[in-house]
C-alpha positions as CSV (number, residue, x, y, z in Angstrom):
1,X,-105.9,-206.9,137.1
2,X,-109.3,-207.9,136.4
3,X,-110.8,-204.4,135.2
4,X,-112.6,-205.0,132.0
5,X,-110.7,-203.1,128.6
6,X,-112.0,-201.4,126.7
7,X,-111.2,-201.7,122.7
8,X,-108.4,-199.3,122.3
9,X,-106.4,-200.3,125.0
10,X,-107.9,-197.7,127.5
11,X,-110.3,-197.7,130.7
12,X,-113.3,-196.3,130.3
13,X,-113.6,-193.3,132.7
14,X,-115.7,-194.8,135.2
15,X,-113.2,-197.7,135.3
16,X,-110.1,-194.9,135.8
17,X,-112.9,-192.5,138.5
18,X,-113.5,-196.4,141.1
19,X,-109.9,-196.8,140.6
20,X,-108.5,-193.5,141.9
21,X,-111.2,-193.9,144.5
22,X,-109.7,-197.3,145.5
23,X,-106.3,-195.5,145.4
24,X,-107.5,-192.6,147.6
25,X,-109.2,-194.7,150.2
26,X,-105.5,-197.1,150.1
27,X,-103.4,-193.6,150.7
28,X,-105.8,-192.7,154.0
29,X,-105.8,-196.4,155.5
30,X,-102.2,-197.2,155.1
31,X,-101.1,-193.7,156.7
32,X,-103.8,-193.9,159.3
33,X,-103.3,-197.6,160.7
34,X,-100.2,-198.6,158.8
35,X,-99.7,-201.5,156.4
36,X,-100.4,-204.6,158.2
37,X,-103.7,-202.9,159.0
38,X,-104.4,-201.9,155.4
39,X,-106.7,-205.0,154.6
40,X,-108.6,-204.8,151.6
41,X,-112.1,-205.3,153.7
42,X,-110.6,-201.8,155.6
43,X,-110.0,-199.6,152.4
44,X,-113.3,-201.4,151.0
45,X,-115.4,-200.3,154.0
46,X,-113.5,-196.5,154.1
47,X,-114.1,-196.0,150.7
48,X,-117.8,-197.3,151.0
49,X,-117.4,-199.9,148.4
50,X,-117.3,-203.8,148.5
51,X,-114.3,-205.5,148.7
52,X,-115.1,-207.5,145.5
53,X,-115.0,-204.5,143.7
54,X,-111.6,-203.7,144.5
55,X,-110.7,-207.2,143.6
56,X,-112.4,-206.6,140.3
57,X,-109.7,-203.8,139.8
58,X,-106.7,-205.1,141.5
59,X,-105.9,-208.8,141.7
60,X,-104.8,-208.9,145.2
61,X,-103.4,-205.8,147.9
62,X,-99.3,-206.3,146.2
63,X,-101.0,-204.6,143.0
64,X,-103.0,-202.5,145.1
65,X,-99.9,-200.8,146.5
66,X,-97.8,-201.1,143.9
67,X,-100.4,-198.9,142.3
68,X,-100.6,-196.5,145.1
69,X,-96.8,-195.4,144.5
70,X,-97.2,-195.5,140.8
71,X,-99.8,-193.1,141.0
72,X,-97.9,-190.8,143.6
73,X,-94.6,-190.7,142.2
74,X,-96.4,-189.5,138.2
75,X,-97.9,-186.8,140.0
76,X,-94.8,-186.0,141.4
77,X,-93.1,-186.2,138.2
78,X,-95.6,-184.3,136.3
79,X,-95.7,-181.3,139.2
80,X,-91.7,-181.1,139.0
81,X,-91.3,-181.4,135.1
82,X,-94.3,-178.7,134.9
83,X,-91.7,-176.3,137.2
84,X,-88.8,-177.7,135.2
85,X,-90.2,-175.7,132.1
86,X,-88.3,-172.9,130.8
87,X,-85.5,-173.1,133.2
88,X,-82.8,-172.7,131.3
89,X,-79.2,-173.6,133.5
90,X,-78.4,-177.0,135.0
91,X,-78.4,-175.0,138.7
92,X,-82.0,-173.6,138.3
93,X,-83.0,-177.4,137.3
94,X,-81.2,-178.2,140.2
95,X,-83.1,-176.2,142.9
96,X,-86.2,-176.5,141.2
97,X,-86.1,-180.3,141.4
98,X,-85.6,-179.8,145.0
99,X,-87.9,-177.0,145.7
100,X,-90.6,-178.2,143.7
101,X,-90.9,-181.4,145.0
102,X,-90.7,-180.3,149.1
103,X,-93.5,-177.8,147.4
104,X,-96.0,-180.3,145.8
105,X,-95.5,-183.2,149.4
106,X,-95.8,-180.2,151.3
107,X,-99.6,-180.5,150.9
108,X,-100.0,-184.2,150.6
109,X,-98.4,-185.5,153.9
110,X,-101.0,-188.2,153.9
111,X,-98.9,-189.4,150.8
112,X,-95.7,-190.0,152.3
113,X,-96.5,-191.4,155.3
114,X,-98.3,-194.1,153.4
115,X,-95.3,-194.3,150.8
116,X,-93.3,-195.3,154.2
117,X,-95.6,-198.0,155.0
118,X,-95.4,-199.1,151.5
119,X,-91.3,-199.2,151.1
120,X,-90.8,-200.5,154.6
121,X,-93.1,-203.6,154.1
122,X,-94.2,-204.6,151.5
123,X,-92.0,-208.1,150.0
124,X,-91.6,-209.9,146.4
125,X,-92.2,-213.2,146.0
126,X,-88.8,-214.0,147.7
127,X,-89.7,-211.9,150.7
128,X,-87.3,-209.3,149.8
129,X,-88.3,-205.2,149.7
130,X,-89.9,-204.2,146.6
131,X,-89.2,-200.9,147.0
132,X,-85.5,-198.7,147.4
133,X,-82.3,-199.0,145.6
134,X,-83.1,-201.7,143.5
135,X,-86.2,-199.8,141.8
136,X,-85.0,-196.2,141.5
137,X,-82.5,-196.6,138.4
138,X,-85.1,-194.7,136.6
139,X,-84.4,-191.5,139.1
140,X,-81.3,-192.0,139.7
141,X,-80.6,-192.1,135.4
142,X,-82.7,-188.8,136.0
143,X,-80.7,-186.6,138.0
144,X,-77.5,-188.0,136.7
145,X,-78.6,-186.5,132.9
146,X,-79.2,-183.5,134.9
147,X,-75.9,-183.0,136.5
148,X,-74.2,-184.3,133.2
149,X,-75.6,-181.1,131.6
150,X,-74.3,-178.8,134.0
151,X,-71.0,-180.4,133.9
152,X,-71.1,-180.2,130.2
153,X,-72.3,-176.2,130.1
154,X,-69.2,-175.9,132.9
155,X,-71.4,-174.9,135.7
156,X,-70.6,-177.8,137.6
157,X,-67.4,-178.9,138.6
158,X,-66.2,-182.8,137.5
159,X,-67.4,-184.7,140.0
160,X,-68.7,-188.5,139.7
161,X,-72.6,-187.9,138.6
162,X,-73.6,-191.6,140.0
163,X,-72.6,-190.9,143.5
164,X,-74.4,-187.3,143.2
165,X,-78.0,-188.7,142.0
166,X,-77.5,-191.2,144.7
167,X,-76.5,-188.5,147.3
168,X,-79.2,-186.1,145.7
169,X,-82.2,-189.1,146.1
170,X,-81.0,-189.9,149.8
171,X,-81.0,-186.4,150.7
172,X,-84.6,-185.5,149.7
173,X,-85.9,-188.5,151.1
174,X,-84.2,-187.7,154.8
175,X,-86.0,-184.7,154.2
176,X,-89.5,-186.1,154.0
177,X,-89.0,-189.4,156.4
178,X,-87.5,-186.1,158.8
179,X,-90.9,-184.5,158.3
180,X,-93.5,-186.7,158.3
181,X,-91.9,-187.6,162.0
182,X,-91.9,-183.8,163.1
183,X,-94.7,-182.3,161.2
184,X,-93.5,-179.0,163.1
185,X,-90.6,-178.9,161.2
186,X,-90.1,-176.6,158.7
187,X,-90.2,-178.2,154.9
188,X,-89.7,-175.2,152.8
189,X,-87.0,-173.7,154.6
190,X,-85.2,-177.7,155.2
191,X,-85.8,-177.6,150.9
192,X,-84.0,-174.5,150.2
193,X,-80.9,-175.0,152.7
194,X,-80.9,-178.5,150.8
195,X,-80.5,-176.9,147.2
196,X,-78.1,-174.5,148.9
197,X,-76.0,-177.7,149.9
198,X,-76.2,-179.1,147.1
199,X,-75.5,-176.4,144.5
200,X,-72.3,-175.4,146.8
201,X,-71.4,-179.4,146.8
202,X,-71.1,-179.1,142.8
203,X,-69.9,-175.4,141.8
């Protein structure tokens, strides 16, 4: 990354406002053509910029994307913890994980079909995925602390709380790879049936 830093440690906002433009412009590229199509001259000329100043930004398209889901999944962090607040019981954190995720995708489609593009091809430097079991310790560490609280309060039954984060992950991401196919279907009603499931799985 190239971008020039400012003092403190922090972009200026100018640096930050091309940067989420480059983002934006990566998000609508990748989910209109796919991924092998996503050069940087094509999100360049769709975001109306040259391509050397998404260089100057990002050292190469890798970064580029790696950004791209960085940027996606905090949002989606920060709009499920935001609904998180003041629930009180392990099974309202539970269906509000669920719900409130379904909720926030439900009106950024574009971002998921581009986060598909992204996990399905982009490589490491020994050609293996970058994205999918491997790099989601951090959510999977997540949900377990959640169903560890409801087993400690007693609203959950024992169960083991690895193979339910795991379960939990797999299921909301069938949900969205489900819907980005059949945009018809329904996501809030697949989200609640989901956190029904679920909740009945661990009572």
């Amino acid at each position: 990354m190239r971008s020039e830093i400012l003092p403190t440690g922090q972009r200026s906002f100018i640096e930050e406002a091309r940067r989420a433009q480059i983002i934006a412009a990566a998000i609508e590229v990748i989910a209109a053509g796919g991924f092998a199509k996503a050069s940087l001259a094509a999100i360049a000329k769709h975001a109306g910029i040259s391509k050397g100043v998404i260089s100057y930004h990002f050292a190469g398209k890798d970064e580029l994307m790696e950004e791209v889901v960085n940027q996606i999944y905090d949002t989606i962090a920060e709009r499920v913890l935001t609904s998180m607040k003041g629930q009180e019981t392990a099974t309202e954190l539970l269906r509000t994980q669920v719900l409130s995720v379904a909720g926030h995708m439900r009106g950024h489609r574009t971002q998921l079909q581009a986060l598909g593009e992204i996990f399905h091809n982009l490589r490491d430097a020994a050609g293996k995925p970058r994205y999918g079991v491997q790099s989601s310790e951090e959510l999977y560490t997540s949900l377990e602390r959640l169903y560890e609280l409801g087993q400690r309060t007693g609203e959950f039954r024992s169960f083991d709380i690895r193979v339910m984060a795991v379960t939990h992950s797999a299921a909301i991401d069938a949900m969205f790879e489900y819907w980005v196919v059949h945009p018809e279907h329904d996501l809030d009603a697949h989200a609640i049936e989901l956190a029904d499931l679920l909740e009945s799985a661990v009572k």
